[in-house]
C-alpha angles and dihedrals in degrees: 000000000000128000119207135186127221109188106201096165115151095025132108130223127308092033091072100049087038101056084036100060087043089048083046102048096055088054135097126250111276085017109137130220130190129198141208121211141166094190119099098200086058079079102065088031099059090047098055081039092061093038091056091031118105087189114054141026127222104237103178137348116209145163126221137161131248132228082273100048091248108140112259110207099208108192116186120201136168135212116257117228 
């Protein structure tokens, strides 16, 4: 199992699912990809995202800070089989 990291800090919706779904479609099954977003509305998107996707699961959902305090939205989600 791989984990990889997408860093879409600084981009709007659609930009984080988009490059998400392209990230997610080039793994392997039980692969895990985490993404970085500033976005809040990355939050509710990548959770009706995972709900429609045949492809990926949405693992965990948290919120952490940057060096410079600004809110850092991590979604972690894995390859389906």
């Amino acid at each position: 199992m791989a984990t990889r990291q997408l860093d879409v800090r600084g981009t709007k919706c659609p930009v984080p699912i988009v490059r998400a779904k392209k990230e997610i479609d080039g793994m392997q099954a039980g692969d895990v990809l985490e993404v970085l977003a500033t976005d809040p509305g990355s939050m509710s998107d990548f959770q009706g995202w995972a709900k429609m996707s045949k492809l990926a699961v949405l693992r965990e959902q948290r919120t952490e800070k940057d060096p410079t305090g600004r809110e850092v939205y991590v979604h972690v989600l894995e390859r389906r089989g």
